[in-house]
Backbone as a ProteinNet text record, in pm:
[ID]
protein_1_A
[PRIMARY]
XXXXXXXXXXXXXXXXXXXXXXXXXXXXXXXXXXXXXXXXXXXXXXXXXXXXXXXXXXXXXXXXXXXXXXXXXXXXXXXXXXXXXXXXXXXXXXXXXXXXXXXXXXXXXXXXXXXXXXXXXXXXXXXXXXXXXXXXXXXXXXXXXXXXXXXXXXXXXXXXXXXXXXXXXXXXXXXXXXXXXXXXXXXXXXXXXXXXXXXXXXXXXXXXXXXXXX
[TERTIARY]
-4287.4	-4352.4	-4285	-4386.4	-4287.3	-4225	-4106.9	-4019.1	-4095.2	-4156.5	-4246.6	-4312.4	-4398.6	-4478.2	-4412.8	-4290.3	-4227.4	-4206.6	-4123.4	-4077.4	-4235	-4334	-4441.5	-4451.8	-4426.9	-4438.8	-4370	-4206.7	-4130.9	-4133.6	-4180.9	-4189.5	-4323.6	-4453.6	-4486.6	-4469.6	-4424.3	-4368.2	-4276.1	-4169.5	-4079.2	-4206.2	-4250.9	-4364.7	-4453.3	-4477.4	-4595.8	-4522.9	-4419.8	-4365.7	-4231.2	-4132.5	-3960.8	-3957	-4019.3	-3960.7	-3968.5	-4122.4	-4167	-4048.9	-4006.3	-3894.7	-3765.4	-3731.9	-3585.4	-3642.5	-3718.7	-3729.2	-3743.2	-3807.2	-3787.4	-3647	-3569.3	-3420.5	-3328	-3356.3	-3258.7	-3263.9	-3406.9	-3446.9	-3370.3	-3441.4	-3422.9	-3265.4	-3185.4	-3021.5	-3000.9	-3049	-2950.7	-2987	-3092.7	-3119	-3064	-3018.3	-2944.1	-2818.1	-2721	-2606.7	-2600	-2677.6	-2720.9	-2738	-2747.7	-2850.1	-2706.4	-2621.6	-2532	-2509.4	-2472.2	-2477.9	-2613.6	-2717.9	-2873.3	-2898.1	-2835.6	-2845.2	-2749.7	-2639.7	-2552.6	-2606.1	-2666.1	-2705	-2848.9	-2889.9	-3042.7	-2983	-2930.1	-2796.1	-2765.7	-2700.8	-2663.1	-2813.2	-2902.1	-2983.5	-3065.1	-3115.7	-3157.1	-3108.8	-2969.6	-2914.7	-2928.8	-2910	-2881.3	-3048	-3152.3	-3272.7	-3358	-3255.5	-3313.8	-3463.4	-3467	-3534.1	-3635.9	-3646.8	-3749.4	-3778.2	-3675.2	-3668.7	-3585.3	-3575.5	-3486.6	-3517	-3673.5	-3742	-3909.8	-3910.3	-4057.1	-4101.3	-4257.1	-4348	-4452.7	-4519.8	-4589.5	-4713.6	-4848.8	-4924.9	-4880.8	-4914.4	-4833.4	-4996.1	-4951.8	-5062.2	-4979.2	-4987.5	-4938.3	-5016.2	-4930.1	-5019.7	-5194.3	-5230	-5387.8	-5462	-5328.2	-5410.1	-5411.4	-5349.3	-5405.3	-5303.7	-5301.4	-5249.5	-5185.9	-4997.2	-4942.2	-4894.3	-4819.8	-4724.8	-4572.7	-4561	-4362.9	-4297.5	-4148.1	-4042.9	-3926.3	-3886.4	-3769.1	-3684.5	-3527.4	-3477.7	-3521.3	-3544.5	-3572.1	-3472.8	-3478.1	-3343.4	-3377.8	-3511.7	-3545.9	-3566.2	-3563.2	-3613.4	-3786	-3841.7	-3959.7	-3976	-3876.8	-3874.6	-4003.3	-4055.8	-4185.9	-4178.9	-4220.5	-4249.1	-4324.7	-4332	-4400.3	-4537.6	-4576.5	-4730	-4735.5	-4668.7	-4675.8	-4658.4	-4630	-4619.1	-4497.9	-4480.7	-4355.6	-4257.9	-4151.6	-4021.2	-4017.3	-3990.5	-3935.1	-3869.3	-3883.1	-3754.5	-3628.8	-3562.8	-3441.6	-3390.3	-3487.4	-3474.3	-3439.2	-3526.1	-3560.3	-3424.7	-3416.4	-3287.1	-3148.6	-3091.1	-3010.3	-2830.4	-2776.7	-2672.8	-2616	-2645.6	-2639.3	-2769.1	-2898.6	-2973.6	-2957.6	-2854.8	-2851.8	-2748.4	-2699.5	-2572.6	-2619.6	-2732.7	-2793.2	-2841	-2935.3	-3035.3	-2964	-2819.3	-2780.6	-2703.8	-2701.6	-2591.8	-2757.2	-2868.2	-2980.7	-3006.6	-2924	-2942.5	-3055	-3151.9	-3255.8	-3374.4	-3334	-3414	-3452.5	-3306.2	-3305.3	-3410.2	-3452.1	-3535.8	-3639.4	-3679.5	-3793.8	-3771.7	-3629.9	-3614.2	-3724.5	-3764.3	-3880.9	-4011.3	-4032	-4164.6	-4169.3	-4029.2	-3988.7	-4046.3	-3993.4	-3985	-4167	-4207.3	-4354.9	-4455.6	-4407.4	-4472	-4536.3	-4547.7	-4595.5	-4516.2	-4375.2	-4276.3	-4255.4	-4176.2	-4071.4	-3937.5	-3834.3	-3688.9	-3717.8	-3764.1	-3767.8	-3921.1	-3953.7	-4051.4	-4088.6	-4222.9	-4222.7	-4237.8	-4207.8	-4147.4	-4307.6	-4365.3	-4466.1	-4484.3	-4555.9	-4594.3	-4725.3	-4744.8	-4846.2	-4965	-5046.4	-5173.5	-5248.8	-5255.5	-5354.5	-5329.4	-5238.3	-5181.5	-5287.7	-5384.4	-5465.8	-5578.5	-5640.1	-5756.1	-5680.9	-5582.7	-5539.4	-5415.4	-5421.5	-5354.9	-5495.3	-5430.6	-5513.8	-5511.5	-5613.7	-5585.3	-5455.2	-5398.4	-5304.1	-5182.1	-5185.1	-5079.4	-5142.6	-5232.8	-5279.1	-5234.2	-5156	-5111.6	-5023	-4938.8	-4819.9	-4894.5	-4954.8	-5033.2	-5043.9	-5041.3	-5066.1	-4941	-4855.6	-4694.9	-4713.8	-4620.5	-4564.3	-4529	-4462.8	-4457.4	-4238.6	-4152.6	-4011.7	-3919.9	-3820.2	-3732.5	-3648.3	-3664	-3568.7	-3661.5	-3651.1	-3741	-3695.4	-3748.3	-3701.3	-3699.9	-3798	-3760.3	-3670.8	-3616	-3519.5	-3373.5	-3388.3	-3254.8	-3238.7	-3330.9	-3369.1	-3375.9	-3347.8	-3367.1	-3404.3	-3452.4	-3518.8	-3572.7	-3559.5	-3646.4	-3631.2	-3520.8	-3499.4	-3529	-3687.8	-3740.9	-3880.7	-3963.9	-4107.1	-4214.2	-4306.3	-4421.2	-4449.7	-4472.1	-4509.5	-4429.9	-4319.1	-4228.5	-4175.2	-4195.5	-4186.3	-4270.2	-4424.9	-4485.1	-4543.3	-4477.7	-4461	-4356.2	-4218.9	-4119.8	-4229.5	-4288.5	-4315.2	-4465.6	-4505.7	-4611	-4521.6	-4433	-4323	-4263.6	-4214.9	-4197.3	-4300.5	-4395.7	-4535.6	-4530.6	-4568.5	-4571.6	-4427.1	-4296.9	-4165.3	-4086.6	-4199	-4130.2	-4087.7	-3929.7	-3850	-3754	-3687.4	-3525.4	-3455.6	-3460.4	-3335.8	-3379.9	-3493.3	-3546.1	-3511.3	-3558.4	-3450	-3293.5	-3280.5	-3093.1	-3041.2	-3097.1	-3083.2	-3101.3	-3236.8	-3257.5	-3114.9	-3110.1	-3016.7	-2903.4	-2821.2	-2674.5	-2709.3	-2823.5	-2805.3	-2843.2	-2940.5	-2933.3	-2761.6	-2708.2	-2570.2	-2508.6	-2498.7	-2432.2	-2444.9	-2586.1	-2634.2	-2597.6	-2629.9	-2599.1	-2486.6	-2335.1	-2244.6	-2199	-2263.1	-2268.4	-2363.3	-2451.9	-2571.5	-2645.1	-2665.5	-2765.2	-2891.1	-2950.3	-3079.1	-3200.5	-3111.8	-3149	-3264.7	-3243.2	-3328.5	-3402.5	-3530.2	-3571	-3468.5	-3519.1	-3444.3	-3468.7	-3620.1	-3657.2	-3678.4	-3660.4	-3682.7	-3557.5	-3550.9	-3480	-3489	-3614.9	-3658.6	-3738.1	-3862.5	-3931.8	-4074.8	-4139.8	-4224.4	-4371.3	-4530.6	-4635.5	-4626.6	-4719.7	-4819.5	-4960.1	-4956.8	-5057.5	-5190.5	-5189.3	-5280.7	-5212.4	-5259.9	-5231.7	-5279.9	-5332.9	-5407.5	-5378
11781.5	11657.7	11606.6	11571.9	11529.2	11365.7	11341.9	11285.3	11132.6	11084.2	10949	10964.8	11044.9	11045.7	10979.8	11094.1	11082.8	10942.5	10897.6	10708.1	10620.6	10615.9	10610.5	10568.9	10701.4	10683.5	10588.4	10629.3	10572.2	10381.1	10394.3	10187.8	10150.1	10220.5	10202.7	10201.1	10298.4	10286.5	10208.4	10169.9	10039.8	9899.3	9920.2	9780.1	9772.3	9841.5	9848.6	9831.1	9922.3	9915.4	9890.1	9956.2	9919.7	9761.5	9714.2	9557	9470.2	9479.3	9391.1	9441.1	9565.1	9593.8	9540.1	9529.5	9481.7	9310.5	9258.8	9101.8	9061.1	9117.3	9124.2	9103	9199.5	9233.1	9183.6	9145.3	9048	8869.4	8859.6	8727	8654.3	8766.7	8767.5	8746.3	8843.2	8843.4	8709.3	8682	8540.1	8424.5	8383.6	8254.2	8261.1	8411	8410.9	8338.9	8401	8392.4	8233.9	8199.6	8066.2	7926.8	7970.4	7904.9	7772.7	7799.5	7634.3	7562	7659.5	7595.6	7518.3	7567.3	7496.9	7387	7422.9	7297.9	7135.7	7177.4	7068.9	7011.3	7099.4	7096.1	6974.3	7003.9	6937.9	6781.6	6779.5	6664.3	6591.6	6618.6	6575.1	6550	6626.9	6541	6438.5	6426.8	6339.3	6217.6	6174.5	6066.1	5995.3	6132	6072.3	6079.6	6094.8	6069.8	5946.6	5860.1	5689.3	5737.6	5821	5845.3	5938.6	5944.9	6036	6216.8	6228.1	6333.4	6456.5	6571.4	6699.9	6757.8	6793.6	6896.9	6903.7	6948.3	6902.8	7037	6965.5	7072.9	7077.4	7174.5	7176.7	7254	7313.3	7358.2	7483.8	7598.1	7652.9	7791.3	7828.9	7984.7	8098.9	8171.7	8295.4	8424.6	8511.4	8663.9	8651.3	8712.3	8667	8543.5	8416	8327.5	8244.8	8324.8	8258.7	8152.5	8046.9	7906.2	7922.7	7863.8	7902.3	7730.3	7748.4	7584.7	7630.4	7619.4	7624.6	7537	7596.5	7477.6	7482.6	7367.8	7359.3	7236.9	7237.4	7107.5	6975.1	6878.3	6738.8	6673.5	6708.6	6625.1	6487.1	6424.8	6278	6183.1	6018.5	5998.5	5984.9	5848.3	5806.6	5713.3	5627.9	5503	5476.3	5378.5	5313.5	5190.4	5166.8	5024	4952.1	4841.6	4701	4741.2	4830.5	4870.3	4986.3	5035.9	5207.2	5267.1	5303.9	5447	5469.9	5606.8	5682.2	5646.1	5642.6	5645.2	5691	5728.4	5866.7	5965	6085.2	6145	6148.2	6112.3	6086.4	6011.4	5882.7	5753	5792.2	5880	5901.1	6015.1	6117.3	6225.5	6158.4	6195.4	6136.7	6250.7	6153.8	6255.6	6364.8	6384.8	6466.6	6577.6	6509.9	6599.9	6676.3	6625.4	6635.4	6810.7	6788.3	6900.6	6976.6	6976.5	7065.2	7131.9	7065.5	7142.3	7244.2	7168.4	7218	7378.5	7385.9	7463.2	7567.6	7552.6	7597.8	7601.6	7494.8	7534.5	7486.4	7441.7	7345	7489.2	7599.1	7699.9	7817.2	7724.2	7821.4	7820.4	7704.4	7756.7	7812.4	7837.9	7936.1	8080.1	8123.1	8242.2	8251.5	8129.9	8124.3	8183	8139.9	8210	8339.1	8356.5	8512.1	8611	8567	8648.5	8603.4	8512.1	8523.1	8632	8636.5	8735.9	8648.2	8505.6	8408.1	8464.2	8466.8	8506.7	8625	8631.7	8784.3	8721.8	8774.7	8725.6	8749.9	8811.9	8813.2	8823.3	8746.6	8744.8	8631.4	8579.6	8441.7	8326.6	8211.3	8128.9	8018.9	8003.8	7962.6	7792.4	7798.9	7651.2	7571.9	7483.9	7373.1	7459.5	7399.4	7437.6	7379.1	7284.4	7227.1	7284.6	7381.3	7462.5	7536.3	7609.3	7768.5	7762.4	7653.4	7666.9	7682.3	7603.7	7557.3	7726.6	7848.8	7913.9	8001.7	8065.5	8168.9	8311.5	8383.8	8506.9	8588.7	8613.6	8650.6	8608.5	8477	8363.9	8397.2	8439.7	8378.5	8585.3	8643.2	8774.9	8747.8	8632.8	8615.4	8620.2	8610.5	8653.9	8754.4	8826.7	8977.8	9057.4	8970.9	8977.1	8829.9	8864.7	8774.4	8671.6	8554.2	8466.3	8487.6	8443.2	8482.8	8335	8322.3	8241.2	8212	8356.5	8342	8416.5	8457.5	8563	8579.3	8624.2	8685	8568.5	8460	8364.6	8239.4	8290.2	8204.3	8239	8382	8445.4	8409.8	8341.2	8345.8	8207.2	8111.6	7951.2	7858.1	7892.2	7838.7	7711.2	7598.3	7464.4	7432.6	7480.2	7495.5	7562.1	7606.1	7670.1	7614.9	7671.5	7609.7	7704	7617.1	7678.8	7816.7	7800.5	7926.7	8052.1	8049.9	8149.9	8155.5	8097.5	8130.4	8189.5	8138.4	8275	8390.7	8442.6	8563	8645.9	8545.9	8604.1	8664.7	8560.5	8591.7	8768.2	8757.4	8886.6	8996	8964.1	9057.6	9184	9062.4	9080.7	9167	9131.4	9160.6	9347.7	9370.3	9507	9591.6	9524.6	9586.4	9595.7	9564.4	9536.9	9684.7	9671.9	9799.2	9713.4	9839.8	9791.2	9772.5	9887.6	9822.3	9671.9	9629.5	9507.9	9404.8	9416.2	9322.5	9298.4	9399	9397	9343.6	9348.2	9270.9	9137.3	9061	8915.9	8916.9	8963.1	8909	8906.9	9005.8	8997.9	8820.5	8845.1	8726.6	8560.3	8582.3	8488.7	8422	8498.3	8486.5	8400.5	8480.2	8391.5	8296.8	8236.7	8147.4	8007	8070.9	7959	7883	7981.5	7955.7	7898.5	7889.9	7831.4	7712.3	7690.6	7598.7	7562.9	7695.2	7674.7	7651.3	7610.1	7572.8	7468	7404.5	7311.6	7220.8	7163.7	7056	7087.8	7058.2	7028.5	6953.9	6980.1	6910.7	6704.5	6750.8	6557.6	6549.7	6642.7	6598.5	6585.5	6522.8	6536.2	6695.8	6680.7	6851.1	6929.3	6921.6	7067	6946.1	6912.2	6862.1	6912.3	6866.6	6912.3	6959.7	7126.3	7196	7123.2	7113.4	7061.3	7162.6	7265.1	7348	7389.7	7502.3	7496.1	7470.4	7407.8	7325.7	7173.5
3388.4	3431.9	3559.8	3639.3	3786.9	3776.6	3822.3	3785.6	3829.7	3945	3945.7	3758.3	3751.4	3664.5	3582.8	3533.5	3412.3	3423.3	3525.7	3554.1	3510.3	3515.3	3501.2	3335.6	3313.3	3119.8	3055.1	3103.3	3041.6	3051.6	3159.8	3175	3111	3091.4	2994.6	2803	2823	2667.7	2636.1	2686.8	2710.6	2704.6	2799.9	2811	2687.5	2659.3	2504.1	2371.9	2378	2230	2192.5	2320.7	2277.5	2329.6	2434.9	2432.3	2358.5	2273.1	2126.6	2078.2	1997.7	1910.4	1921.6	2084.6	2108.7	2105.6	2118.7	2110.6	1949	1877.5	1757.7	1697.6	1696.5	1635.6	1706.7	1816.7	1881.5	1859.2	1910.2	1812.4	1675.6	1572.5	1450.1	1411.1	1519.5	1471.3	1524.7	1647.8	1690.2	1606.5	1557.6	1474.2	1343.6	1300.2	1185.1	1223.9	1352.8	1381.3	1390.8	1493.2	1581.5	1450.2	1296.9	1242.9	1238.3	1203.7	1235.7	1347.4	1415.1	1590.4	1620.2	1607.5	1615.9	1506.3	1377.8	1303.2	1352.6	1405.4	1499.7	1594.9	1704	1814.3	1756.4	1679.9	1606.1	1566.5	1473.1	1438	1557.7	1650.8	1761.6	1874	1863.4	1965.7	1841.1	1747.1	1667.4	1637.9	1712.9	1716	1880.4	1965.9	2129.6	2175.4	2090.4	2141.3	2080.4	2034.8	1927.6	1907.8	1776.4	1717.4	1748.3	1849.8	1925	1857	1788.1	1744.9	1801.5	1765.8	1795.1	1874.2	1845.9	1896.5	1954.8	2076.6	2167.2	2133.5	2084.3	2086.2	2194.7	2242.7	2331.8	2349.8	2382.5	2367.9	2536.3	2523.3	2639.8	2644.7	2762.1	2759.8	2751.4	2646.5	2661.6	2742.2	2709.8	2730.4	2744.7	2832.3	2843.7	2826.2	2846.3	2903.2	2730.3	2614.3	2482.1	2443.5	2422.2	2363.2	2270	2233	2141.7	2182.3	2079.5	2031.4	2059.9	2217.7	2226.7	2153.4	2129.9	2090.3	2127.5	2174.9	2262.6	2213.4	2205.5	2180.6	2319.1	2229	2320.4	2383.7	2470.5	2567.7	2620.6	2598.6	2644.7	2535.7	2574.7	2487.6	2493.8	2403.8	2421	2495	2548.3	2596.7	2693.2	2692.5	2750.3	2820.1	2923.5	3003.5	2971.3	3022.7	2963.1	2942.1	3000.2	3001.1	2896.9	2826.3	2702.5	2782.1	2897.8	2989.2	2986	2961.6	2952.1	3101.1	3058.4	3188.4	3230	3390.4	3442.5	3424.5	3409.5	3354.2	3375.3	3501	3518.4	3399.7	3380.5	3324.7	3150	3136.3	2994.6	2935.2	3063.2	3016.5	2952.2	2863	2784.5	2858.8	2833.6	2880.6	2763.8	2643.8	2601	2557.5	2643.9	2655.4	2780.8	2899.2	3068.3	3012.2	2931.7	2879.7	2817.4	2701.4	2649.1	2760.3	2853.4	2969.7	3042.7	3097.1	3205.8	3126.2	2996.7	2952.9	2914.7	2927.4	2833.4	2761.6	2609.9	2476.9	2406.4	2508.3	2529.1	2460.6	2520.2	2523.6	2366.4	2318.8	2225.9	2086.5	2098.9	1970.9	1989.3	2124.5	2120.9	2052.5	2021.8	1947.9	1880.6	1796.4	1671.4	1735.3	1876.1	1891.1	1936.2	1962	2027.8	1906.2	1773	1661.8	1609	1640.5	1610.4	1696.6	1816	1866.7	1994.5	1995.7	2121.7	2229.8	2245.1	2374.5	2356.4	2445.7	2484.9	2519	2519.6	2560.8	2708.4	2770.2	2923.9	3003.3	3058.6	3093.6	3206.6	3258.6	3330.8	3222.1	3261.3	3219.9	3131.6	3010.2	2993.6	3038.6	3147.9	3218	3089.9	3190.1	3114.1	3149.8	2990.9	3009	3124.6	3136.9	3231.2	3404.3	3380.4	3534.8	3536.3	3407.9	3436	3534.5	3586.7	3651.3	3787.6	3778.5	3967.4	3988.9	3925.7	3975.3	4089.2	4152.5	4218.5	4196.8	4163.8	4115.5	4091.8	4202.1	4204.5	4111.8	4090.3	4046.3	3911.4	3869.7	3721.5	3656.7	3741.7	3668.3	3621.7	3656.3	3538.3	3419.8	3345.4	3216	3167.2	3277.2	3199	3083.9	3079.1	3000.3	2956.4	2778.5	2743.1	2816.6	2808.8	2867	2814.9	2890.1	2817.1	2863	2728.1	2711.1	2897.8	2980.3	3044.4	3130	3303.1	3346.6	3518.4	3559.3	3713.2	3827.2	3802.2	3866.5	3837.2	3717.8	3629.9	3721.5	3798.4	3825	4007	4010.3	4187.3	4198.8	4100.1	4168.5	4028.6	3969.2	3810.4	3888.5	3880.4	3930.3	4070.4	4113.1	4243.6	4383.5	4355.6	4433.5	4407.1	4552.2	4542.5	4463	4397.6	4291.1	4367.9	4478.6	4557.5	4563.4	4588.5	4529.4	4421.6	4337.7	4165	4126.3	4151.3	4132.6	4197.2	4305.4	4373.5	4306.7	4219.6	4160.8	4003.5	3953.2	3855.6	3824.2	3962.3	3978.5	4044.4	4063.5	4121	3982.3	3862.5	3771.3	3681.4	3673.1	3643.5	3690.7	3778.5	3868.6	3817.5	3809.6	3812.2	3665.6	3564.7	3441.8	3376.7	3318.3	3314.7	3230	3177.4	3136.4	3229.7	3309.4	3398.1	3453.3	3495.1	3543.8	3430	3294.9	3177.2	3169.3	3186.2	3199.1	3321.4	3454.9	3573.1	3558.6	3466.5	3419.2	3350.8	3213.8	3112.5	3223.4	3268.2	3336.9	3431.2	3511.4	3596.8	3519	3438.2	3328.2	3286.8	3290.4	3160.2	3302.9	3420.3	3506.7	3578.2	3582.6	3644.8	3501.7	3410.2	3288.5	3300.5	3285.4	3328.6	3455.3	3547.5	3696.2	3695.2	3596.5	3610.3	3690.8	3795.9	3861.6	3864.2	3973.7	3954.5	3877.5	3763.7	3683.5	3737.3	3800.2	3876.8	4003.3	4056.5	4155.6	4271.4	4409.4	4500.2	4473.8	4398.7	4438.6	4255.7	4176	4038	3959	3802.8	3681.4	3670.2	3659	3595.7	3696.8	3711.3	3802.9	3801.1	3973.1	3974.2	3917	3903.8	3850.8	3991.8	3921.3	3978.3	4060.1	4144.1	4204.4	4234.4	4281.1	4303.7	4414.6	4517.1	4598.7	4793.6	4736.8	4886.5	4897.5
[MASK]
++++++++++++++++++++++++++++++++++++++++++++++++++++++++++++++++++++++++++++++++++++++++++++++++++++++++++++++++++++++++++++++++++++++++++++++++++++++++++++++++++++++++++++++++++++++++++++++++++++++++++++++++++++++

């Protein structure tokens, strides 16, 4: 078999069947390991969010575009202005939700949807629903993959870069998906965590709305 080819096969068969398997058993082991650390971590934001709760759920698009329920620890509270409208997020981020974020542990309970089969451990990053009409073809191939806890534009800027090159990172990803391309996320994942890069927008708490792009 000529050796492109062969390269050919092998990132498919990786893409179809060993990455479900390794997100599976990796998943599965860490929420075993994880299960006190996440029960603390739960404890501890259920007090620093006055009541608001632990954990944000969210309606998200996966793989082909299909609708799953993310979950992520809540780092804000509910707090509201004289009128019911939510605070800004600066306003609302709690400083022990500012530490969860910045450290990512914000991320971790998506393990649960990892092991449902909604995510992948590596992949682009699942945005808001109400983003799917305003992408442009091109932009709307981040879909064609899982959606992942962590992913290639996570390793190049995470909120700190513009919608426009996040998703050029994320169809980049799309076209280049491999192990070695996973193991390049995870290594740079691990060190950006530890460095806390990228966390915030230049003008946000968190990462401004998608506007479209015109």
């Amino acid at each position: 078999m000529p050796p492109l080819r062969a390269l050919n096969t092998t990132m498919k068969l990786y893409r179809n069947f060993f990455k479900r398997g390794i997100d599976i058993l990796a998943s599965g082991s860490a929420l075993l390991l994880l299960s006190l650390p996440l029960a603390a971590v739960t404890l501890w934001l259920h007090f620093a969010n006055k009541g608001a709760g632990a954990f944000f759920f969210q309606e998200r698009p996966g793989k082909d575009g299909k609708i799953f329920r993310v979950v992520k620890f809540k780092t804000m509270t509910d707090e509201r202005d004289a009128q019911g409208n939510l605070l800004p997020d600066a306003q609302r981020l709690t400083k022990v939700g500012r530490f969860v974020r910045s450290t990512s542990v914000d991320e971790l309970p998506q393990l649960w949807n990892v092991l449902r089969g909604d995510m992948s451990l590596i992949g682009p990053r699942p945005l808001l629903v109400q983003y799917l009409p305003l992408y442009s073809p091109q932009q709307a191939r981040r879909h064609e993959v899982r959606p992942g806890i962590t992913g290639w534009a996570q390793c190049h800027g995470r909120n700190a870069i513009s919608w426009q090159k996040k998703f050029e990172l994320d169809v980049w990803y799309v076209d280049n998906l491999s192990l070695l391309t996973d193991c390049k996320v995870v290594l740079t994942t691990i060190r950006k965590v530890l460095k806390r890069d990228g966390i915030s927008s230049a003008t946000s708490a968190t990462m401004e709305y998608f506007n479209g792009n015109n």
